[in-house]
C-alpha positions, 0 to 999 in steps of 0.5 A, a space after each residue: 109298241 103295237 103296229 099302227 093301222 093303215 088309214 083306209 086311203 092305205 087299204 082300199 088300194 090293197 084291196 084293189 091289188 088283191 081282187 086283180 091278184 084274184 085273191 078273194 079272201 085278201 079283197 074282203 079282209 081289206 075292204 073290211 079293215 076299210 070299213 071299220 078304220 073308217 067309221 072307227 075314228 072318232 076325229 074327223 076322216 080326210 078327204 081321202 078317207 072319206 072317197 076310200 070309204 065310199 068306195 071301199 062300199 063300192 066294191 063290198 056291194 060289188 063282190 055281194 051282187 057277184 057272189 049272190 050275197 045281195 041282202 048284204 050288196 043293197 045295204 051298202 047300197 043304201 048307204 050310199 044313196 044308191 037306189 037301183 042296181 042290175 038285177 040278181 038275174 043279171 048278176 048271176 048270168 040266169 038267161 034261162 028265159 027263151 028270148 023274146 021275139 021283139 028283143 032283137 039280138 043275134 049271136 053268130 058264130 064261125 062267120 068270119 074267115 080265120 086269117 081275117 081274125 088273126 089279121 085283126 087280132 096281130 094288127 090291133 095288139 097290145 102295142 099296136 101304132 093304132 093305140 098310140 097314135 089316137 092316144 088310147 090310154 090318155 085319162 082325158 081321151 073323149 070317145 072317138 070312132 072312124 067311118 067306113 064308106 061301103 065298099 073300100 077296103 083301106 085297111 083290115 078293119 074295113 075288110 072287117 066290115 066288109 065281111 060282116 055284112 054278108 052276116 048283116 044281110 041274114 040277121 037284118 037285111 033291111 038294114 044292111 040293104 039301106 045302110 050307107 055309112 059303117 062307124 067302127 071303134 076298138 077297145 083292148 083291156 089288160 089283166 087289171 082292167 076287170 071294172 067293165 065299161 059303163 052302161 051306155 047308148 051308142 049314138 052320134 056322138 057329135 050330134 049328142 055333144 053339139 046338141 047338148 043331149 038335145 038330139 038323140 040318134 042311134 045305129 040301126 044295128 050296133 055289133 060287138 065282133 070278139 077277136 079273144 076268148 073268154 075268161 072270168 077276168 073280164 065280164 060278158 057283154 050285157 045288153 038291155 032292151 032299155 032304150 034312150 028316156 024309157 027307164 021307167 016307161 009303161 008298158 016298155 020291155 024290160 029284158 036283157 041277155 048276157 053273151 059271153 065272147 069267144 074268137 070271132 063270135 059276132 053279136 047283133 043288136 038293135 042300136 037304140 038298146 042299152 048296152 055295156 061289159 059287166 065287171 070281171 071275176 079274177 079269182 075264177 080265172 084259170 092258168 089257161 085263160 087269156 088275160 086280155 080282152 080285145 073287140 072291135 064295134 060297129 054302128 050300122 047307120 042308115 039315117 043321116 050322118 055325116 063324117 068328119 075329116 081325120 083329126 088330132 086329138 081323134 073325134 067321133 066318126 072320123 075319115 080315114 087318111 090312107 097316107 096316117 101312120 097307123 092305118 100303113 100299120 095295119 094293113 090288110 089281110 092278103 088272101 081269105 078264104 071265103 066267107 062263111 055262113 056261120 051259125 047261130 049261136 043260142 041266147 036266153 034272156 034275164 028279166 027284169 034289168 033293174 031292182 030298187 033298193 031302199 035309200 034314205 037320200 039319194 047319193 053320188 053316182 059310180 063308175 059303170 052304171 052298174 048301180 044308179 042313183 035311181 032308175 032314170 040315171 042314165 038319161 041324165 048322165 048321158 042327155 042332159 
């Protein structure tokens, strides 16, 4: 008897496996049996088999904008509704341009001292308090961050901050003059945690939800401080110089640059661009390279905001209570050498950010923002 097929709902995930696995080849057969089990049954799909199919063009559409092949990317694009995707500039990492004068980003290099970043990289590890105790891994986790009050040093995380704002003073120092309030989070990927993180603003989050998208403020300057080296399994830092309801605006700049991380490389940006982490290539990763990722941002804030009280389950821009459980963890690093003034690290820039895909009617939008309904999806996603 012949063998039966798998339903897509059976492949998708197989493909899933594969591309975590890096194995190319697997990924494409199995998203390609998807695809065809799919649009070859003549009864009705499940409801499984319908999101599987969607998906499954997700992911073909993904692998065609990694590999270059975007004829064929934005026609499964367009089947599924979507009408604008990151550019070929941007997908393929082209930052030849010479960055413009008003694109504010800088990239330091060597800034930190090494015991602190060993320090952060020990304290933060994968099976650290600190992810437990704020429930990190919990599907319904809503954002949260901690506040840093200039000039204490609780824990390293504020020895951190403390120590970056020698480097604020070089790339920006009107903002490290005024800013009186540090807002710092921390994010770790594992090797099957390639998909990126969505395009998004860093905002006051509790403004944003009791506003209800009304009220829109940013940091002055976000930071993204790397505490791992690169690898091809997860992406580069993607930031944009698009800015909160300017996604179609006249006249507006329409630039961004990739930067890719490396152990204790500071990046800088203006705080209103739109930023996040393009998706990994785990069939480029070598035997040598780190499969995982770890990095801690920071939101420099010198306009108006007021911290909350430490809470459980954890919020946006909390105080730290010396006497939790994980800041005893953490701890601090005893003895530094001294600062550094580190060096500037080149950045070129990819032009534009955004390509227009042609799609008979406009689809359900997907994970990462990588892809849009349309250009101005952003804004709704996150303002309204």
């Amino acid at each position: 008897m012949p063998r039966a097929l798998l339903r897509p709902s059976a492949l998708l995930p197989r493909a899933v496996r594969c591309r975590t696995a890096g194995d190319l080849l697997g990924e494409q057969q199995a998203l390609h049996q998807c695809l065809e089990q799919a649009e070859g049954r003549r009864r009705p799909s499940s409801a499984a088999d319908v999101a599987a199919l969607r998906t499954a063009r997700f992911y073909m559409a993904l692998q065609g904008c990694q590999l270059g092949n975007f004829r064929q990317a934005d026609e499964h694009l367009s089947r599924l509704g979507l009408g604008a995707r990151l550019s070929d500039a941007i997908w393929t990492e082209d930052c030849s341009a010479p960055l413009p004068p008003e694109f504010f980003v800088r990239v330091v290099d060597d800034g930190l001292p090494p015991e602190l970043v060993e320090g952060l990289r020990r304290a933060l590890h994968p099976g650290s308090i600190y992810w437990e105790d704020h429930g990190y891994t919990r599907r319904d986790l809503e954002f949260f961050s901690h506040a840093h009050r200039m000039g204490e040093e609780v824990h390293v995380v504020d020895q951190l901050i403390e120590a970056l704002r020698p480097l604020l003073a070089r790339v920006a120092p009107e903002v490290e003059a005024q800013a009186h309030l540090a807002e710092w989070w921390a994010h770790h990927r594992s090797r099957e945690q390639w998909h990126g993180h969505p395009m998004h603003f860093d905002t006051h989050e509790r403004l944003l939800r009791d506003s209800r998208g009304a009220c829109v403020q940013n940091p002055a300057i976000s930071t993204v401080v790397y505490l791992s080296d690169d690898s091809p399994r997860f992406g580069p830092t993607l930031v944009t110089s698009q800015r909160p309801r300017e996604s179609d605006a006249a006249g507006a700049l329409k630039v961004a640059t990739l930067v890719r991380p490396r152990r204790g490389r500071v990046l800088f940006f203006d705080g209103r661009y739109l930023h996040g982490a393009m998706p990994g290539r785990p069939w480029l990763e070598r035997p040598e390279d780190p499969d995982r990722r770890l990095c801690i941002m920071v939101g420099w804030w010198t306009g108006p905001i007021e911290p909350a009280p430490a809470a459980d389950p954890p919020e946006p821009v909390m105080l730290t209570d010396p006497a939790a459980r994980w800041v005893r963890h953490l701890g601090k690093v005893p003895t530094m050498s001294a600062g550094r003034p580190g060096r500037m690290a080149e950045v070129g820039a990819a032009s534009p950010i955004w390509t227009d895909v042609p799609a008979v009617e406009q689809g359900e939008p997907f994970f990462g923002r990588f892809f849009l309904t349309h250009r101005g999806q952003v804004d709704v996603d996150l303002f309204s």
